[in-house]
ROPASE-231922 format. One record per residue (C-alpha): residue number from 1; x, y, z. Coordinates in nm, 2 decimals. Example, Ala and Ser with C-alpha at 12.3 -4.5 7.8 and 13.67 -1.06 7.14 Angstrom:
residues 2
{1 {1.23 -0.45 0.78}}
{2 {1.37 -0.11 0.71}}
This chain:
residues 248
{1 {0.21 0.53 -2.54}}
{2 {-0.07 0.31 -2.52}}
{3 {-0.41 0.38 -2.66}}
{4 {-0.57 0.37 -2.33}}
{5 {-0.28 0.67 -2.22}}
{6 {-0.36 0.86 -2.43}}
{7 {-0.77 0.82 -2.33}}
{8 {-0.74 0.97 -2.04}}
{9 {-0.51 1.26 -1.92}}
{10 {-0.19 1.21 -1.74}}
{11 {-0.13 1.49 -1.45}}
{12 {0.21 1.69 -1.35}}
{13 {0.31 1.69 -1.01}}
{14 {0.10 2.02 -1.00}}
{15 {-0.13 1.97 -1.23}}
{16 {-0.23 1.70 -0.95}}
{17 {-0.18 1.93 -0.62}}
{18 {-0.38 2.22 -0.78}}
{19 {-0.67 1.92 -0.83}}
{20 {-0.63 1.79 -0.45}}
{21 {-0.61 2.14 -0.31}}
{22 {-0.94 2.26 -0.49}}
{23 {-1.11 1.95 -0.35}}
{24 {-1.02 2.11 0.00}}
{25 {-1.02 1.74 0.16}}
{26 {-1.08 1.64 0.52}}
{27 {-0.95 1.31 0.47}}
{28 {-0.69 1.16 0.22}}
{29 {-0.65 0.79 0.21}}
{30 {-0.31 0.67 0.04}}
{31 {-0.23 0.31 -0.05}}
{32 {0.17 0.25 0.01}}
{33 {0.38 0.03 -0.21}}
{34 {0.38 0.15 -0.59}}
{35 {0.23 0.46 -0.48}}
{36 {0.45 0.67 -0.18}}
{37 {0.72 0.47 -0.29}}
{38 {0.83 0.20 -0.56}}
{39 {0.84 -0.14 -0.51}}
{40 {0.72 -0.39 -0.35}}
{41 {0.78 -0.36 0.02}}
{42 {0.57 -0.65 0.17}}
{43 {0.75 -0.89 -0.07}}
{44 {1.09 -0.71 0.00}}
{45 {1.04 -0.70 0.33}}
{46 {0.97 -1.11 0.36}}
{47 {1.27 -1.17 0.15}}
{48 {1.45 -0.98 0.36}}
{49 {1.35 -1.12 0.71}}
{50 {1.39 -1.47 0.57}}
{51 {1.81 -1.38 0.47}}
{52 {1.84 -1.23 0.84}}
{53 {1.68 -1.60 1.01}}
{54 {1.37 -1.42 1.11}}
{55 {1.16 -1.74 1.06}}
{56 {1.26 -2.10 1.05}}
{57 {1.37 -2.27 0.71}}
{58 {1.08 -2.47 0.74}}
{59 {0.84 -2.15 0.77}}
{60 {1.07 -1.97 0.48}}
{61 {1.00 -2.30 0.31}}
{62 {0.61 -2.29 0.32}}
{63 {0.58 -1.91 0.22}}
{64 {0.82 -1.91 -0.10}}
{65 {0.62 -2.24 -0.23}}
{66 {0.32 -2.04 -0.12}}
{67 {0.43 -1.74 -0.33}}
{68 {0.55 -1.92 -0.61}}
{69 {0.17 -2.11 -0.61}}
{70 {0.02 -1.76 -0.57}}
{71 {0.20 -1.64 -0.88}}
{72 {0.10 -1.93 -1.09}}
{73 {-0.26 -1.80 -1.03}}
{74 {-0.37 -2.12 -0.80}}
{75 {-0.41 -1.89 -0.45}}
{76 {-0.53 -1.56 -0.42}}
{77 {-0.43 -1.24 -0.36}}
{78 {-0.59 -1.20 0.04}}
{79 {-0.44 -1.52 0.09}}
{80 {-0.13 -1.46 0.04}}
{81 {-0.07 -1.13 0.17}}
{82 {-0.24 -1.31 0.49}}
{83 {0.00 -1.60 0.47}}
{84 {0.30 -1.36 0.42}}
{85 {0.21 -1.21 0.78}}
{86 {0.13 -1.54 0.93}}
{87 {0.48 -1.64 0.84}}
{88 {0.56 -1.46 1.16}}
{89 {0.40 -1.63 1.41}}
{90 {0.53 -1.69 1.79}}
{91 {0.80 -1.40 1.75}}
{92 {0.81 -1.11 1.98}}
{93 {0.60 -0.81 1.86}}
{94 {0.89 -0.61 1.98}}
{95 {1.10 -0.75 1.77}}
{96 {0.93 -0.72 1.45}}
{97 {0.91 -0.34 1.50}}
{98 {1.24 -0.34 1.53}}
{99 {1.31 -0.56 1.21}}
{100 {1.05 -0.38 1.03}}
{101 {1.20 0.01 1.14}}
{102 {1.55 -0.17 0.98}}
{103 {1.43 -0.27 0.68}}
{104 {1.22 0.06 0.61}}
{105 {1.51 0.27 0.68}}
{106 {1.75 0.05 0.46}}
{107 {1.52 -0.05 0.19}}
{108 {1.22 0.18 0.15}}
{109 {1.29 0.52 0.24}}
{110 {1.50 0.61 -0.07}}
{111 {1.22 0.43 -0.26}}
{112 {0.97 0.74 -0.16}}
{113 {0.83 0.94 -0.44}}
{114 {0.93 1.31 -0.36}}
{115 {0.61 1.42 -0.50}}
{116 {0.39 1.22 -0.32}}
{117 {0.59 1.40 -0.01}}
{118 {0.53 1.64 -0.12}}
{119 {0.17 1.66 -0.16}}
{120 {0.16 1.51 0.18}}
{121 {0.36 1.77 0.32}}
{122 {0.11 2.02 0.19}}
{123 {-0.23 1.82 0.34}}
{124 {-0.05 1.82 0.61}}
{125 {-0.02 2.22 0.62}}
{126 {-0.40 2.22 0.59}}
{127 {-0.49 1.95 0.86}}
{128 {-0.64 1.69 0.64}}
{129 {-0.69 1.39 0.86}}
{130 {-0.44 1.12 0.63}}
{131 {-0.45 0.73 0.59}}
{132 {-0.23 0.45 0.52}}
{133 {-0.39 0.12 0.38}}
{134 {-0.24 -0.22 0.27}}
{135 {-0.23 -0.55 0.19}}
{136 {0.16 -0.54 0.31}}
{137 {0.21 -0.61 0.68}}
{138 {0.10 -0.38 0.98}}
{139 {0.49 -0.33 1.12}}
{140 {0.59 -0.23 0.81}}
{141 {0.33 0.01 0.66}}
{142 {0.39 0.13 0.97}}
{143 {0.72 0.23 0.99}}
{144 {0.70 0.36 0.63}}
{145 {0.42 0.61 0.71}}
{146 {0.60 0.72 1.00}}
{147 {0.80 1.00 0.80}}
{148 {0.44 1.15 0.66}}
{149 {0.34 1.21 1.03}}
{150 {0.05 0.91 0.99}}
{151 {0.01 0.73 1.31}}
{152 {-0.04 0.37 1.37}}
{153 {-0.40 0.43 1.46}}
{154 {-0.47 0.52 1.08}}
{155 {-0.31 0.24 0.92}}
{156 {-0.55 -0.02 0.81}}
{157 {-0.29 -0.31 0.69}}
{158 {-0.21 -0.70 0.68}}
{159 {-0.24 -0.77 1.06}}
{160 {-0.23 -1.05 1.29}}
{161 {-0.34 -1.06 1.67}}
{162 {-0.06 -1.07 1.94}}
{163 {-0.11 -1.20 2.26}}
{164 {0.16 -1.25 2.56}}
{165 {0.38 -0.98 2.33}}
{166 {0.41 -1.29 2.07}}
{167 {0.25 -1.31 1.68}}
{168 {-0.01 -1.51 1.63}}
{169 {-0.13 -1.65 1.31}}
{170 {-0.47 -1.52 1.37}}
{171 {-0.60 -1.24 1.11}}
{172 {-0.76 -0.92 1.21}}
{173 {-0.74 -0.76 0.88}}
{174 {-0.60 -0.83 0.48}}
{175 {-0.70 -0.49 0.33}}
{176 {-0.68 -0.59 -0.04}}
{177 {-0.95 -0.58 -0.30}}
{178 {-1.29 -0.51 -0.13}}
{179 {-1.13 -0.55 0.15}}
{180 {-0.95 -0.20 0.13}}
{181 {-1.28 -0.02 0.11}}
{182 {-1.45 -0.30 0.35}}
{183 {-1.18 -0.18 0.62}}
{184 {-1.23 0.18 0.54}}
{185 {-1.55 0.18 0.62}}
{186 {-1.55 0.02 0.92}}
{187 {-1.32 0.29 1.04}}
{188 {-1.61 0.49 0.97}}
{189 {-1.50 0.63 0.59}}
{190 {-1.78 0.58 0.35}}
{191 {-1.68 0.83 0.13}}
{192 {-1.34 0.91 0.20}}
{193 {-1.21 1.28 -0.01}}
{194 {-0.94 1.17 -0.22}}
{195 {-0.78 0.81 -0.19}}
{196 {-0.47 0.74 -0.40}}
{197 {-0.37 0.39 -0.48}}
{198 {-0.18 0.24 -0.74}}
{199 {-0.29 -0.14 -0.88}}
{200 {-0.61 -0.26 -0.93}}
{201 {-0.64 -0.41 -0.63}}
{202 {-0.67 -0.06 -0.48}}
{203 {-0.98 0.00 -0.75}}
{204 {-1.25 -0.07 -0.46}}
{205 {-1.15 0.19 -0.28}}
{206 {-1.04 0.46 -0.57}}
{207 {-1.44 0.39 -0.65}}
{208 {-1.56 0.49 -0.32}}
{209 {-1.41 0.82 -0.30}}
{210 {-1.54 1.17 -0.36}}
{211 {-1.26 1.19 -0.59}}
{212 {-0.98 0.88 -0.70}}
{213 {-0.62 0.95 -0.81}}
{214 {-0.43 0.70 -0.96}}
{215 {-0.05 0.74 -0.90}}
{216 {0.19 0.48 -1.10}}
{217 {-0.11 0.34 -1.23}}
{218 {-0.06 -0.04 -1.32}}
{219 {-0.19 -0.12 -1.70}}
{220 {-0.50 -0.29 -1.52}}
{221 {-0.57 0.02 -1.30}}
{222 {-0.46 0.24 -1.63}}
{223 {-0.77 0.08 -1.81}}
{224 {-1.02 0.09 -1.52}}
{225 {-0.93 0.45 -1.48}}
{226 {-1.01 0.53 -1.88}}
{227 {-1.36 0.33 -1.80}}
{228 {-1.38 0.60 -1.52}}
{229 {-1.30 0.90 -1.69}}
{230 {-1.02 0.95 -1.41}}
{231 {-0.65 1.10 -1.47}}
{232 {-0.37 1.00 -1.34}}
{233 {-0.02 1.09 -1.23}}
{234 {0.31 0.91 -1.30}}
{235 {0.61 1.00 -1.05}}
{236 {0.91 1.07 -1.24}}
{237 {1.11 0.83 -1.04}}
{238 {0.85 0.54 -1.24}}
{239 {0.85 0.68 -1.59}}
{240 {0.86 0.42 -1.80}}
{241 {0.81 0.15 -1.56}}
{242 {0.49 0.09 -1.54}}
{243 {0.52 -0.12 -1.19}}
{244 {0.21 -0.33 -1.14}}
{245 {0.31 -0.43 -0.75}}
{246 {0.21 -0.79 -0.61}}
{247 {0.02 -0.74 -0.29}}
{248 {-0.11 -0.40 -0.34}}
């Protein structure tokens, strides 16, 4: 254990529900990848699409010397996620649902933490209003909120416009960073209940609700949380692995 562990207190599964349900939220905000599930879907995901000829070799070109640039430190972390969904451009919308519904059922779904469903299965029960937000694309965030019963109309995530039924490379929204609270509250959540999120790059949002939980925390999140006086909760499924996600 590290000395900033040990600073602040690390929740059990219940420990953690008996927190939320006291809250009594009306709204629960959830970022996705290192925190409903492990790994890193928006980066699995582009992998992925780029082995089943999704995009061109020169477009699978760009975005893995993009990535690779973006991992030396020399773009940031909005740009890429935007760039990872631009990749995309002048396919069918249609069939990057369908794409994105394969890849979530082959490559996500056993990925879920089942205590995180869990504690969405019991918000549920009580009729808390629940979010999805990501810096990971829009069709797959999508998809992989599907099982909690989130719709598509409360998921804030990497998105471009479509016009004609085809991608475009314009941007609607990059939720990362400020950004994540930016698009919150433009939904109208200023001070969303309880927001769980796993990196710091979920830290803007964490900050802005009535109450943050960390879940899976990274060791950057791990030491803002200390700063905060916030717990945290570690799925068993990460024990020991500490996962600090790129794009989230």
């Amino acid at each position: 254990m590290t000395p900033t562990q040990v600073e602040i207190p690390g929740w059990t599964a219940a420990e953690m529900e008996r927190l939320v349900v006291e809250l009594n939220p009306k709204v629960a905000v959830f970022d996705c990848d290192g925190t409903l599930w492990g790994g890193d879907a928006g980066y699995g995901f582009m992998i992925w699409s780029i082995e089943q000829g999704l995009v061109s070799r020169t477009a699978s070109d760009w975005i893995d010397t993009r990535h690779r640039a973006y991992l030396a430190g020399k773009i940031s972390e909005v740009e890429i996620c935007g760039e990872m969904t631009q990749v995309y451009a002048g396919l069918r919308e249609q069939e990057m649902r369908a794409a994105a519904a394969e890849f979530v059922k082959n490559h996500v779904q056993h990925h879920v933490f089942v205590e995180m469903a869990r504690l969405i299965e019991v918000l549920r029960s009580r009729g808390v209003t629940l979010w999805a937000v990501s810096s990971t694309n829009k069709w797959v965030i999508t998809e992989g909120v599907r099982q909690f019963g989130i719709p598509e109309e409360r998921v804030l995530a990497a998105e471009v416009r479509v016009e004609s039924a085809l991608l475009t490379a314009d941007l609607i929204d990059v939720p990362t960073d400020e950004g994540k609270a930016t698009s919150l509250r433009r939904v109208g959540l200023d001070q969303p209940d309880a927001v769980f999120g796993n990196s710091i790059h979920d830290l803007a949002m964490l900050e802005i609700a009535r109450k943050a939980f960390p879940v899976n925390p990274s060791p950057a999140l791990l030491a803002a949380a200390a700063k905060h006086g916030w717990g945290y909760f570690r799925p068993a499924a990460a024990e020991g692995v500490h996962a600090a996600v790129a794009g989230e």
